[in-house]
N, C-alpha and C positions, 0 to 999 in steps of 0.2 A: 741705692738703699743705704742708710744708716750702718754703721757698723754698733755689733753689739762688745762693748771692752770689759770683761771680767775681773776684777780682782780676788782673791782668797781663794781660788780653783783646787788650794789642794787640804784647805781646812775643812771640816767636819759638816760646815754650812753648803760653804762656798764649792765642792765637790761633787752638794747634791742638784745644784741649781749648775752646774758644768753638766750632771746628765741629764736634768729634764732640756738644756738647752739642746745639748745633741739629739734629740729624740725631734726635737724638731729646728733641725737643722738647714731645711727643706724651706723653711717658711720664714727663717730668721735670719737670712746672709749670713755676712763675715761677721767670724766672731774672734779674736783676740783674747788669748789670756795674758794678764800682768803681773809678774813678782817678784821677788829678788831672785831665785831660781830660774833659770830657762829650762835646764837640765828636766825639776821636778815638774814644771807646768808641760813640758811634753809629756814625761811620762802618764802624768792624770789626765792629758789628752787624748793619749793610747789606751787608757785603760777604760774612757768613755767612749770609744770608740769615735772620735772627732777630728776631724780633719781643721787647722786651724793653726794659725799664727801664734809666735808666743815674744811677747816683750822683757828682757829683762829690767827693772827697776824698784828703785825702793820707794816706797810711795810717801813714807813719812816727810822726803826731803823737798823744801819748798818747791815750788815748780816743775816736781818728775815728771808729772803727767803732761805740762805742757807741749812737749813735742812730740805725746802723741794722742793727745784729743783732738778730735776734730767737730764744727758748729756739727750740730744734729745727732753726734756718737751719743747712745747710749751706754752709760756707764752704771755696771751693777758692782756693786760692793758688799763684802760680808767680814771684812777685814777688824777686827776692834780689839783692844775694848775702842769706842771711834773718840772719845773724851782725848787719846792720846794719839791712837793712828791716822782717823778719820778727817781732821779738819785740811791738813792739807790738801787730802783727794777733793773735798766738796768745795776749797778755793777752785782749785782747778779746774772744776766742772761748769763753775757759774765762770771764768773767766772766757770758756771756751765756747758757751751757747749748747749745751750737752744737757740730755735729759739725765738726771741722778735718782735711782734707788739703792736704798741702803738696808741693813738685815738688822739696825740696832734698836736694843731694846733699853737706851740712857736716855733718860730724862734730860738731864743736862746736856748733852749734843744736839737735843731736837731744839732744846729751847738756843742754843749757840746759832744752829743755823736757821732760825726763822729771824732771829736778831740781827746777825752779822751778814746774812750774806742774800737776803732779800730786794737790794738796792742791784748790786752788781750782777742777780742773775737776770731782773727786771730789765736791765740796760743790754745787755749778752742776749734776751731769749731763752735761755739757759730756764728748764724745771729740773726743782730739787725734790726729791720727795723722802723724806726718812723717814723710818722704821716699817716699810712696807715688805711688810712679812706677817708673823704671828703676833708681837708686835708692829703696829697699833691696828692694823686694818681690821678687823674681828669688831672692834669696840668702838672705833669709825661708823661700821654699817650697822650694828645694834643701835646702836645712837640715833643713827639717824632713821631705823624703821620705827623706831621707838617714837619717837618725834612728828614721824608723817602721820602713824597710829593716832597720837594725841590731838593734831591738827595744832590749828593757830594760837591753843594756850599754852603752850611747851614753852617755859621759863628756865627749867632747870632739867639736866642729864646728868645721871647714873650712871655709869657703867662697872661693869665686874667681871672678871677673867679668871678662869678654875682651869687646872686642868686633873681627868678624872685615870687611875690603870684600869683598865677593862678586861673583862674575858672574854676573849674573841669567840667563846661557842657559844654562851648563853645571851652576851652584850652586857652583863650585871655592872654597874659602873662603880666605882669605890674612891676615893681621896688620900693620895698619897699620903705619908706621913711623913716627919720631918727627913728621917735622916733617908728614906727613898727620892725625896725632892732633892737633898743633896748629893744623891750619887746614881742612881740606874735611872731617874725619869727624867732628867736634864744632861745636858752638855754642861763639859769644863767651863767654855766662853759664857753660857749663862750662869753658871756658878758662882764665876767671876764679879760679872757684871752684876749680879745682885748684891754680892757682900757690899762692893761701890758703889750702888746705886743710896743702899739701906744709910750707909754713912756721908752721904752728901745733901743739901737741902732741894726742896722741891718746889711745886707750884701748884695752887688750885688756880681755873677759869671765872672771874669775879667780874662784870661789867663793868661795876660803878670803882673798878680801883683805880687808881692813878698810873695806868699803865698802859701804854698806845696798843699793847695786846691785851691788857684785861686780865691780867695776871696778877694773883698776888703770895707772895713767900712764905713756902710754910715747909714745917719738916716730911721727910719719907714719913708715912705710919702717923701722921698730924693725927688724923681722926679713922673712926671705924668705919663703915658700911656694912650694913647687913643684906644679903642678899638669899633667894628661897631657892635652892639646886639642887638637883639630882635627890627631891625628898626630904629635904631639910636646912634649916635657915641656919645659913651660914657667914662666920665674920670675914671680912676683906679689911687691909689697911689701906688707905690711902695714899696714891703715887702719884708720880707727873706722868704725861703724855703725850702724845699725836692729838690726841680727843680735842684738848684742850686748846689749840687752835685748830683744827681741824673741823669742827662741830660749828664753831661759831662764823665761820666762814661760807657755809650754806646756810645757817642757821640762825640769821641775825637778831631775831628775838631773844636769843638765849641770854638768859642773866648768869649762868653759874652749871661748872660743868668739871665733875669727882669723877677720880676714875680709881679701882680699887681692887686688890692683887689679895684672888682668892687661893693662897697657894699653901698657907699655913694653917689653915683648920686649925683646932683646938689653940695654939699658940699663938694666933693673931694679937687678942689680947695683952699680953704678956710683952711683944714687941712694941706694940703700940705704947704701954707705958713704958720699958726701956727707952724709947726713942726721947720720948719726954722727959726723962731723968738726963739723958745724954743729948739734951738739943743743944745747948752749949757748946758741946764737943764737934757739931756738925760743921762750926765755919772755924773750926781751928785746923790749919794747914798738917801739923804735926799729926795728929788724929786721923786726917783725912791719908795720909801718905799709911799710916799704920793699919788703917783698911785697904788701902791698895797694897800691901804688902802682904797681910792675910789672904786676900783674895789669889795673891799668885802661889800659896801655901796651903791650900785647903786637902784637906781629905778626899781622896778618890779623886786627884786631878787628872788622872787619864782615862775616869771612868765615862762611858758612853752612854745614851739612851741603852737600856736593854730590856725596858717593859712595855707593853701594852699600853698607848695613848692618847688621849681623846682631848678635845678641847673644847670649853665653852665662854663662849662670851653672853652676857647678860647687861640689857639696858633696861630703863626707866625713864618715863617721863613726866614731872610734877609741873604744877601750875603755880602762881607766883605765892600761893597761901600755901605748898606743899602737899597739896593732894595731889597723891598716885593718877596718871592720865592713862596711862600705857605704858606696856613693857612687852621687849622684842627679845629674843636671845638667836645668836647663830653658834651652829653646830659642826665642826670641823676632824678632818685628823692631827695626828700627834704636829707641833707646833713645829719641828723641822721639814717636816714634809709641806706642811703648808705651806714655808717662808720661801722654799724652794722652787716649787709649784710658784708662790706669789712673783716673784721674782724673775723667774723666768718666761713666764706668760705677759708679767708688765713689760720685760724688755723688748719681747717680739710685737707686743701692741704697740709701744713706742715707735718699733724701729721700723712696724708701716708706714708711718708720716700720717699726716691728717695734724688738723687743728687741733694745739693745744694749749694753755696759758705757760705761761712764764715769770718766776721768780720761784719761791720758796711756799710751797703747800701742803694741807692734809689729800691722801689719799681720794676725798670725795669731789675735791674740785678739782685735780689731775685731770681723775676719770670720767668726772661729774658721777654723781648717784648711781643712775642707770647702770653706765659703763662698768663703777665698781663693782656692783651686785651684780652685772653676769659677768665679769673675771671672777670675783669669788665663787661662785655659781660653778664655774669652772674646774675652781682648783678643792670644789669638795665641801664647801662651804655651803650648810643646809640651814634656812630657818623655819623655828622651832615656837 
């Protein structure tokens, strides 16, 4: 049976997909944790109660993983921000024929690995699959019930991603505000990874662009979406994603495919023209390094999820004149739990063997449709 190879076991992610892996333990073989630490990867293996191997290495340095991947190992990773940690591990994975998921939520790594390492996991066997967690898979399967809803005029996809604090006695759902997004309803790592996400350039899904994926360059926050949630029409700015190749790859009609991060309520706006005041600033290096330096400097950087949260993804699907066809939304828990759940259930699905494709894909051709929607199905994910 595959071996299942963990990296990040003792970060905030990576810890909790260490205990749903233990929980089923039974079902999942050998499982390996990986990190510079031996020392701390056992102890977060005691404390998951997990009987299990542990490797010492550093993963950023080229080739660590090679002597210990093997053809078929599944490899989960939650290690990031992955722009800087990441790429060595997913070298290593398409060199080795290993199936890869990863917990990231950058635009720019998903788009690095569908670019760069799609040929070499094609020739290996080697599936990659990134941001299979909270990001993307949510807005993956809205997308696509969105689509099936609409039938064979589905041209264009929407998608939209909220997440709401709730009150676990009555369910009343409400919209963080700014400074609870940056400190009690997220993790440090996605605090991070937003300030660098926000200051680097993006990508909308364009058929007719000059782009062997269909891609064309635009900034974070390019343009608005409006979407109707929890009782009222709400702004989202527009981001890169999984969607964006991910969609078009079951979905070969598609002309054009936005995906948009309902996170900032009332202040969407207001970013959105920032961005555009500041798009210049976006491919200037000096600029970009002074966001990654903000980002490792932020307020509340040891603060942890500590409220009530819920998540929703929301799709659409228009016809080639832009009429409304359908629209699907899935309904899940707070996005750590999910990513964890996601994570850990795709690696034991993996690590059964069974037919699956190979190279660099979204989450729907992995699993195919089906499959995704009962893993999600699985890990809590209700459609609405």
């Amino acid at each position: 049976m595959p071996r299942i190879i963990l990296l990040g076991a003792t970060g905030y992610t990576g810890s909790r997909v260490l205990a749903n892996l233990a929980g089923k333990q039974a079902d999942s073989g050998e499982i390996i944790l990986v990190g510079r630490s031996a020392d701390r990867l056992r102890a977060q293996a005691r404390c998951a109660g997990l009987e299990c191997d542990t490797v010492e290495a550093d993963t950023s340095v080229p080739g660590a993983l090679d002597r210990i991947l093997r053809e078929g190992d599944v490899l989960v990773t939650t290690v990031g921000p992955f722009v800087d940690l990441g790429r060595e591990v997913a070298r290593s994975a398409a060199r080795a024929g290993a199936v890869y998921l990863d917990s990231t939520g950058e635009p720019p790594f998903v788009e690095w690995m569908f670019r760069n390492l799609g040929e070499a996991a094609e020739s290996s066997g080697a599936l990659l699959v990134p941001g299979f967690g909270y990001d993307y898979v949510p807005g993956n399967l809205a997308g696509w019930l969105a689509a099936v809803q609409a039938g064979e005029r589905t041209s264009a996809i929407e998608v939209g991603y909220f997440m709401w604090s709730y009150d676990t006695v009555t369910g009343a759902r409400s919209q963080p505000n700014l400074a609870a997004m940056m400190s009690t309803a997220t993790s440090p790592g996605t605090r991070a990874s937003l300030v660098k996400v926000l200051g680097t350039p993006s990508y909308a899904y364009r058929a007719a662009a000059c782009d062997r994926f269909g891609l064309e360059t635009e900034r974070t926050a390019d343009h608005l979406l409006h979407f109707s949630a929890a009782g009222k029409e709400r702004p989202l700015i527009t981001v890169g994603g999984s969607e964006h190749f991910g969609l078009p790859e079951v979905l070969p009609s598609l002309r054009s495919v936005d995906v948009g991060l309902g996170w900032f309520g009332s202040a969407a706006p207001a970013i959105h023209r920032m961005t555009r005041l500041a798009g210049p600033l976006t491919t200037n290096p000096i600029a970009r390094r002074a966001a990654g330096m903000l980002a490792a400097h932020l307020p509340y950087r040891n603060s942890v999820p500590s409220i009530p949260i819920r998540i929703t993804a929301v799709a659409r699907a228009r016809d080639r004149s832009g009429a409304v066809l359908a629209e699907a939304a899935v309904d899940g828990p707070d996005p750590y739990t999910l990513t964890a759940d996601l994570l850990a259930r795709g690696a034991a699905h993996f690590a059964d063997g069974g037919d699956r494709p190979s190279g660099v894909h979204g989450p729907l051709t992995a699993l195919t449709p089906n499959g995704l929607k009962t893993l999600a199905a699985e890990c809590g994910l209700t459609t609405t």
